[in-house]
N, CA, C and O atoms as a GROMACS GRO file, in nm:
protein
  256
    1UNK      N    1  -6.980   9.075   3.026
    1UNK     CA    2  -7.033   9.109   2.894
    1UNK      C    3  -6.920   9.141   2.796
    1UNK      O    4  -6.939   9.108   2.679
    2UNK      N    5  -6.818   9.194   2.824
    2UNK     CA    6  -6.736   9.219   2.758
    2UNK      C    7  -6.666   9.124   2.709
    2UNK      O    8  -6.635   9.140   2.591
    3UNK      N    9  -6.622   9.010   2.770
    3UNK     CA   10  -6.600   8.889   2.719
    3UNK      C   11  -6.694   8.844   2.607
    3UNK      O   12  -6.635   8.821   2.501
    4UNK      N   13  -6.750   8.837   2.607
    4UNK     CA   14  -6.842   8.827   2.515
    4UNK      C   15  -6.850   8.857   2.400
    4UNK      O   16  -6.845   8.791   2.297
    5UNK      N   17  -6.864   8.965   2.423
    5UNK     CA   18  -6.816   9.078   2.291
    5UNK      C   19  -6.633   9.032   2.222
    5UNK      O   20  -6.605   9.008   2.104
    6UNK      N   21  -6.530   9.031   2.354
    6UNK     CA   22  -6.421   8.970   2.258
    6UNK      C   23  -6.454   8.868   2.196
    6UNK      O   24  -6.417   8.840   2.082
    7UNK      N   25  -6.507   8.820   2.247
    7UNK     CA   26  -6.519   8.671   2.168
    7UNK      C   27  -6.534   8.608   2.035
    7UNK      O   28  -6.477   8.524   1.966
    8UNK      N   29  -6.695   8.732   2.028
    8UNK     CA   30  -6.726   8.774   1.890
    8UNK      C   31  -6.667   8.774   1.759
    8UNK      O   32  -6.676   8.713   1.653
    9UNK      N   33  -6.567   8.919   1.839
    9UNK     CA   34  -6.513   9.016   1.752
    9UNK      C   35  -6.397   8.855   1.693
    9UNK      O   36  -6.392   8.809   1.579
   10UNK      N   37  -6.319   8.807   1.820
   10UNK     CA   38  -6.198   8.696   1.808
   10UNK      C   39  -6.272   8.566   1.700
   10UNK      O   40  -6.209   8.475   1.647
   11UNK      N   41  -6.369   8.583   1.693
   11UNK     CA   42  -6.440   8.478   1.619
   11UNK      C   43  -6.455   8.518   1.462
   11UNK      O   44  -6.445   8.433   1.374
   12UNK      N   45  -6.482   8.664   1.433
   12UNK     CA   46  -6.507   8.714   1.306
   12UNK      C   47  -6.390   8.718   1.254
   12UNK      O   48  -6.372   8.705   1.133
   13UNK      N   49  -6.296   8.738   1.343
   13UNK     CA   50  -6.147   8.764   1.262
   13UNK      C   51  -6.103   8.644   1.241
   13UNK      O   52  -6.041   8.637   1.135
   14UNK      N   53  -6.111   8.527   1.309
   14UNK     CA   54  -6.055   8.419   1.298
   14UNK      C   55  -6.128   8.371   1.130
   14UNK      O   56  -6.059   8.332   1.036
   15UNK      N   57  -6.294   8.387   1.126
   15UNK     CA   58  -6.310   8.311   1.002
   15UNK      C   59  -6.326   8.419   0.916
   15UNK      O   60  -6.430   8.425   0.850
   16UNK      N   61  -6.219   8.530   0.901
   16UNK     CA   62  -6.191   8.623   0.798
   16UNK      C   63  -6.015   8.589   0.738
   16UNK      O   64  -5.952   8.583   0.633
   17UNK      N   65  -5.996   8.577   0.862
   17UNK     CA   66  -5.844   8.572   0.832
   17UNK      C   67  -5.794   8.407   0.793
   17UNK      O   68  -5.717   8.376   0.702
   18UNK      N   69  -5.853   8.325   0.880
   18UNK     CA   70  -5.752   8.194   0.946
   18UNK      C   71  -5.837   8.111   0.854
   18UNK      O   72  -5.765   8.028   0.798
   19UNK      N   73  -5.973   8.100   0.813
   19UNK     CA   74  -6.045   7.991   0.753
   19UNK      C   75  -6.029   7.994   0.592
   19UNK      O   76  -6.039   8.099   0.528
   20UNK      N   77  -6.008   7.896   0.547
   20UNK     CA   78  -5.962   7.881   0.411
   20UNK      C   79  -6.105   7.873   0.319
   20UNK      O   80  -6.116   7.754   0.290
   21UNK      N   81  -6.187   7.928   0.277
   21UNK     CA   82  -6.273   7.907   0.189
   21UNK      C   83  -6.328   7.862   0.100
   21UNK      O   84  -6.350   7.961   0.031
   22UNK      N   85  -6.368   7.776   0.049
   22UNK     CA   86  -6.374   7.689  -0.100
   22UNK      C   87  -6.415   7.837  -0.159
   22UNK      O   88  -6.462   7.942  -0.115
   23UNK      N   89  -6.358   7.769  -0.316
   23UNK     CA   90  -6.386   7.921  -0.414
   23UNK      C   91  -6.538   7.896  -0.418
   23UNK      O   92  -6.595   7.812  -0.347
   24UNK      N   93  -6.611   7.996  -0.530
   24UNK     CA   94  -6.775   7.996  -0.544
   24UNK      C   95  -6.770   7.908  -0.654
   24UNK      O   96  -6.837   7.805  -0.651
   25UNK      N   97  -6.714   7.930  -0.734
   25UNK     CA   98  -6.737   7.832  -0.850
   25UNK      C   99  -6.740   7.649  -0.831
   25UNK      O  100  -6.806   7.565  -0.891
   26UNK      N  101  -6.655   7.638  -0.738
   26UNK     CA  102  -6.594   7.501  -0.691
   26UNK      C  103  -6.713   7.453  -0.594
   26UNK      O  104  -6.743   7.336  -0.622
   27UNK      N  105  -6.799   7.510  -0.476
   27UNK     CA  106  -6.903   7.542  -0.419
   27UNK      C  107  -6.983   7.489  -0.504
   27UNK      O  108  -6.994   7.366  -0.512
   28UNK      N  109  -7.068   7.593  -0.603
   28UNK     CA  110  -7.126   7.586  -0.685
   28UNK      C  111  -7.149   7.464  -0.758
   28UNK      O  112  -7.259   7.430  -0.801
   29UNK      N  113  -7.055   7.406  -0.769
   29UNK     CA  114  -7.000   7.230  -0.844
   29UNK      C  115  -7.075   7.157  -0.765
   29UNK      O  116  -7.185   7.117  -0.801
   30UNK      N  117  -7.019   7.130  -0.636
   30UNK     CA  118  -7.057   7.036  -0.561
   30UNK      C  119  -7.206   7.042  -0.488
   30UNK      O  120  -7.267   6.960  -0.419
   31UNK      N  121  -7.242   7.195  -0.542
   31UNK     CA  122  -7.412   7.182  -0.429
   31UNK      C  123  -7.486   7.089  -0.590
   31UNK      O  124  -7.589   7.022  -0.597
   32UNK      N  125  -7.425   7.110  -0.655
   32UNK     CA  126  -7.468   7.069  -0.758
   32UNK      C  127  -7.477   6.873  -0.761
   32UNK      O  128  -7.567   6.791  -0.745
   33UNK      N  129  -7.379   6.870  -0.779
   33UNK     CA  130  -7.343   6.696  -0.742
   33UNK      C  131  -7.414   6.686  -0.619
   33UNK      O  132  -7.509   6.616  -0.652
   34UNK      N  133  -7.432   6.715  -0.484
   34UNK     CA  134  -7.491   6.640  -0.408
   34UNK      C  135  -7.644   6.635  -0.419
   34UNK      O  136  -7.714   6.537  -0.392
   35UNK      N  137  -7.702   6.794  -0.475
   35UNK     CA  138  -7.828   6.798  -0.548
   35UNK      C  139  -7.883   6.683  -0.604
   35UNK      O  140  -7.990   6.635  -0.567
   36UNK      N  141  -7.784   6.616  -0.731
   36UNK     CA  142  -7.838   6.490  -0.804
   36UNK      C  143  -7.829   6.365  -0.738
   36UNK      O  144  -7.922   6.285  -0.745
   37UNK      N  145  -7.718   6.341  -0.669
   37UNK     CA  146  -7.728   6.210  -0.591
   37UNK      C  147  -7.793   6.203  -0.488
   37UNK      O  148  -7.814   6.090  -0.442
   38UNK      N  149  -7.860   6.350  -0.403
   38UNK     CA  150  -7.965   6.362  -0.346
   38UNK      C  151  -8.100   6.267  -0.384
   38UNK      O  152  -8.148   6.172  -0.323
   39UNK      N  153  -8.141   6.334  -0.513
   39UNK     CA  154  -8.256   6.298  -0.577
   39UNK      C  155  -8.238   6.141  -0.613
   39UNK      O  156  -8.324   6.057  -0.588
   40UNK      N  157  -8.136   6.118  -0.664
   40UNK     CA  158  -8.136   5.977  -0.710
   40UNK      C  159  -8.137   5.920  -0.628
   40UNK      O  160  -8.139   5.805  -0.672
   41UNK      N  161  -8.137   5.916  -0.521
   41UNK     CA  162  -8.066   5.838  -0.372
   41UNK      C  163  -8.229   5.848  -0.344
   41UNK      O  164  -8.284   5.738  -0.335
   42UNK      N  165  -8.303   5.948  -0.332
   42UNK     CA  166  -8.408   5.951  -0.285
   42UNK      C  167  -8.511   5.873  -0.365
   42UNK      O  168  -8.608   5.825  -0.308
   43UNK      N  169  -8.492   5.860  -0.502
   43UNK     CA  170  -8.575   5.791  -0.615
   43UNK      C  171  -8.522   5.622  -0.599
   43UNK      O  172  -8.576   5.519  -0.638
   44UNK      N  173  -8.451   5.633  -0.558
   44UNK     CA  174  -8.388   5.448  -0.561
   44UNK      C  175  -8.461   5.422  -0.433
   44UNK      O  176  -8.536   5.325  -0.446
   45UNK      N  177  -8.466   5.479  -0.306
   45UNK     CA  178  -8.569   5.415  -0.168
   45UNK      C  179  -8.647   5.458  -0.238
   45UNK      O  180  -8.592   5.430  -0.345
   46UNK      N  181  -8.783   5.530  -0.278
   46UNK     CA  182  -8.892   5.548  -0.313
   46UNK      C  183  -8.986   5.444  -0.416
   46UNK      O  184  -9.108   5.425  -0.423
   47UNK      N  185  -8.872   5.390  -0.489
   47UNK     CA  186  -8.923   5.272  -0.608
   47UNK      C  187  -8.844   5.141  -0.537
   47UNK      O  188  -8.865   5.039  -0.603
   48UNK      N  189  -8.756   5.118  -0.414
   48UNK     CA  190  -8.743   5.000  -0.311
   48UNK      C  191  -8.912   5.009  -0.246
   48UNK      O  192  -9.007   4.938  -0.280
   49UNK      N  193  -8.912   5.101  -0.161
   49UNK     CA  194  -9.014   5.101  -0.116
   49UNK      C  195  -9.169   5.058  -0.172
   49UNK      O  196  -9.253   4.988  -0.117
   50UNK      N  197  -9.174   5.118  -0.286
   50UNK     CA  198  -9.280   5.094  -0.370
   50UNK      C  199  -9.283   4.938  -0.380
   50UNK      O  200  -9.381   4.875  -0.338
   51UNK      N  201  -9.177   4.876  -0.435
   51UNK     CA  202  -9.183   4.775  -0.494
   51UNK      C  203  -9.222   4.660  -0.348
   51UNK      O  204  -9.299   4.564  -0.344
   52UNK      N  205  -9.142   4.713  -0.250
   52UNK     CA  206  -9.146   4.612  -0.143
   52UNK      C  207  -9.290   4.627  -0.108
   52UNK      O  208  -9.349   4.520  -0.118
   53UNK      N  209  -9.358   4.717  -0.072
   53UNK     CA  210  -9.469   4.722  -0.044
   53UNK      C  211  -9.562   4.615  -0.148
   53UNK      O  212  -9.634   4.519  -0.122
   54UNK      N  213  -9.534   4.661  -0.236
   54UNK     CA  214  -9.588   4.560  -0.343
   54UNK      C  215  -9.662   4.400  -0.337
   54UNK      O  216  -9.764   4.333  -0.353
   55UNK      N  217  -9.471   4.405  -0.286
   55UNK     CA  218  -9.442   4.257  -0.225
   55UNK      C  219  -9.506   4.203  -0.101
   55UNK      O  220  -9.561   4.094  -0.104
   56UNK      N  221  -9.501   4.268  -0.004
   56UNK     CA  222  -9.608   4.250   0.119
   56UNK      C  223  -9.726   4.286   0.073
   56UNK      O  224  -9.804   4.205   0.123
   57UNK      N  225  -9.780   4.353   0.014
   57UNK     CA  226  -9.936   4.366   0.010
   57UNK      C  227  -9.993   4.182  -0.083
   57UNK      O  228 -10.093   4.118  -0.051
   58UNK      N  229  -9.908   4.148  -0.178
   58UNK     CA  230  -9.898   4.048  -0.261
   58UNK      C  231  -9.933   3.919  -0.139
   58UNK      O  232 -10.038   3.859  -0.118
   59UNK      N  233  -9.801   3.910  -0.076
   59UNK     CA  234  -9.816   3.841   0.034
   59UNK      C  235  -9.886   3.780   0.097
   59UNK      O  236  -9.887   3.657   0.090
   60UNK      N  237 -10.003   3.881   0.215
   60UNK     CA  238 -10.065   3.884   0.293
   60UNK      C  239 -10.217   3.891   0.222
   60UNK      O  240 -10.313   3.887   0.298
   61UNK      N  241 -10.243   3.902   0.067
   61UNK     CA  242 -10.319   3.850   0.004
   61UNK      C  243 -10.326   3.715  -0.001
   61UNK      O  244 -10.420   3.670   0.064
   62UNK      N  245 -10.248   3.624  -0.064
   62UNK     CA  246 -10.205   3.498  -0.063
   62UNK      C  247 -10.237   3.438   0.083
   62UNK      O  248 -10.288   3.326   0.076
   63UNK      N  249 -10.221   3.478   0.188
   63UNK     CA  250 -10.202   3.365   0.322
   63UNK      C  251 -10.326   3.396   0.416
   63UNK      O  252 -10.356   3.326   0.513
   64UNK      N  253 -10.421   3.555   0.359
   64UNK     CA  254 -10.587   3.522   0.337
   64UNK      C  255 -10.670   3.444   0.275
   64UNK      O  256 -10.792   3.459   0.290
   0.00000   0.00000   0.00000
């Protein structure tokens, strides 16, 4: 158990001391940017999709 516990403790110090942090502001930037290319990324398959569907429903009308 005690191992354990060093471990911890060797773990908190390591990402207090040794891990380099992005600042908050700089953070802040980028949740930002991936936020929008999130959405857009998600709106470009959503209107592929749409449209393809489209296209197969079109389709399989035609070859009834």
């Amino acid at each position: 158990m005690s191992s354990i516990i060093n471990y911890i403790k060797d773990s908190f110090e390591e990402l207090k001391n040794n891990v380099s942090w992005t600042p908050r502001e700089e953070l802040q930037r980028l949740v930002v940017v991936v936020m929008v290319f999130s959405i857009l990324f998600s709106l470009a398959i959503w209107g592929a999709d749409t449209v393809l569907s489209r296209v197969v429903s079109v389709y399989f009308d035609l070859i009834n």
